[in-house]
C-alpha positions in Angstrom: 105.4 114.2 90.4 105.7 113.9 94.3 102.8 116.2 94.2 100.2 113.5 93.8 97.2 112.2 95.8 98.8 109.0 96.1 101.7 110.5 97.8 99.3 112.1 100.3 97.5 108.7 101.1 100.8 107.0 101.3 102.5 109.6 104.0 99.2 109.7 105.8 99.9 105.5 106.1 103.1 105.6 107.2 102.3 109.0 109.5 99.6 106.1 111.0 101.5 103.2 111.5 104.9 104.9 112.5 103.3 107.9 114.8 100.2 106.5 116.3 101.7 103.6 118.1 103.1 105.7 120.5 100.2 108.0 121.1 97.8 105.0 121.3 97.8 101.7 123.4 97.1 98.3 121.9 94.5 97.0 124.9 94.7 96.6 128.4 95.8 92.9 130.3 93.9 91.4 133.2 96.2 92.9 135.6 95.4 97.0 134.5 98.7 97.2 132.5 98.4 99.4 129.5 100.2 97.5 126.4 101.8 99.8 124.1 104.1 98.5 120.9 106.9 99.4 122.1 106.2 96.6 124.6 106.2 94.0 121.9 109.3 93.9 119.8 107.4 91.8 117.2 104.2 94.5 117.1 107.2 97.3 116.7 109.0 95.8 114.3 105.9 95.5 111.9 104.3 98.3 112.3 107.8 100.5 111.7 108.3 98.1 108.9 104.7 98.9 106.9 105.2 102.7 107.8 109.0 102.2 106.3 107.4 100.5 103.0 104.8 103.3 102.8 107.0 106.1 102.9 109.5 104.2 100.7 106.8 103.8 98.4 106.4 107.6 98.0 109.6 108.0 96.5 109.3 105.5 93.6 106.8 107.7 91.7 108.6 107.3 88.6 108.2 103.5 88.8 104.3 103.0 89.0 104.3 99.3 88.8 106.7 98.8 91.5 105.1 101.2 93.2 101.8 99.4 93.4 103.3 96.1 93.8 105.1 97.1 97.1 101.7 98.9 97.7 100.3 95.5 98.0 103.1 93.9 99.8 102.4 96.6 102.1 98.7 95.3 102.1 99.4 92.0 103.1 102.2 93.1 105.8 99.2 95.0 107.6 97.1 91.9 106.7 99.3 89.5 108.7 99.7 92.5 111.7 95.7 92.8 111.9 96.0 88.9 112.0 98.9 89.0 115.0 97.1 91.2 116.7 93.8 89.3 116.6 95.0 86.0 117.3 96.5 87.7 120.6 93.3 89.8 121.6 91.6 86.1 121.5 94.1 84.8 123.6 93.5 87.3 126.3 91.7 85.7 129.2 87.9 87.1 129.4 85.3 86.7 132.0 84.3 89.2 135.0 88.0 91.7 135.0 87.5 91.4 131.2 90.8 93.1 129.6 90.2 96.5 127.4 91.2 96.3 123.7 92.4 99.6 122.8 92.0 101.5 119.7 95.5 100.8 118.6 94.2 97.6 117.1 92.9 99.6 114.3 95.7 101.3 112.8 96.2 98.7 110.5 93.0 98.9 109.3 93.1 102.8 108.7 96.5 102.2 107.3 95.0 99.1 105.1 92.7 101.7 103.9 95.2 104.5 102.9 97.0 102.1 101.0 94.0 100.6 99.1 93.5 104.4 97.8 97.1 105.3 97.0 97.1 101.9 94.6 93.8 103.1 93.4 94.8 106.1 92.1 98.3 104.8 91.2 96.6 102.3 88.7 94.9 105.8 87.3 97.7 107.2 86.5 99.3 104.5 84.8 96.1 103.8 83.2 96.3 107.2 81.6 99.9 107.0 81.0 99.4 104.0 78.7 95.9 105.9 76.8 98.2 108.5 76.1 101.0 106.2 74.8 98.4 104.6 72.3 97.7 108.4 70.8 101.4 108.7 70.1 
């Protein structure tokens, strides 16, 4: 059953949050340095960690409810990175040699995303797992 669309959505998440980081920069300070996450141990450590929950995720096909719990721990783990992130683009000084926020602040949106469609059609397929249980 690996051969699912929620296994797709799920590798594509983890491909996102464990790949991208090192092809894309978070932003740009005041002083032209390029930020990347492997600057940041904090930024690395939760970005590896969602893509390490997603691709863990893939593996528990035969448990669908655990499956779409840790889906939405995975949720809420990009939720609090997209908030980290935030909090320190607003803390970046603006004004004239305003800093560049790169497009790496995204990924956990696209990986937010993924994930929201893996749970979606996990919950389909435990939906039709328990109509055909009431046939039986």
């Amino acid at each position: 059953m690996i051969q699912r669309i929620q296994t797709i959505y799920l590798l594509l998440a983890a491909i996102i949050s464990a790949g991208l980081i090192f092809i894309v920069p978070l932003y740009g300070n005041t002083q032209g340095e390029t930020i990347w996450v492997s600057d940041k141990i904090l930024y690395l450590t939760l970005f590896l960690a969602s893509a390490a929950l997603s691709f863990i995720t893939i593996f528990l096909f035969k448990k669908r409810q655990l499956q779409f719990v840790l889906g939405r721990l995975n949720i809420i783990l990009n939720f609090i990175l997209l908030g980290v992130l935030i909090y320190q683009s607003q803390i970046l000084s603006g004004g004239a040699a305003a800093p560049e926020k790169g497009i790496g602040m995204l990924i956990p949106v696209i990986s937010i995303v993924f994930i929201a469609l893996a749970n979606k059609a996990i919950k389909r397929d435990e939906d039709l797992v328990k109509s055909v249980d009431r046939l039986r």
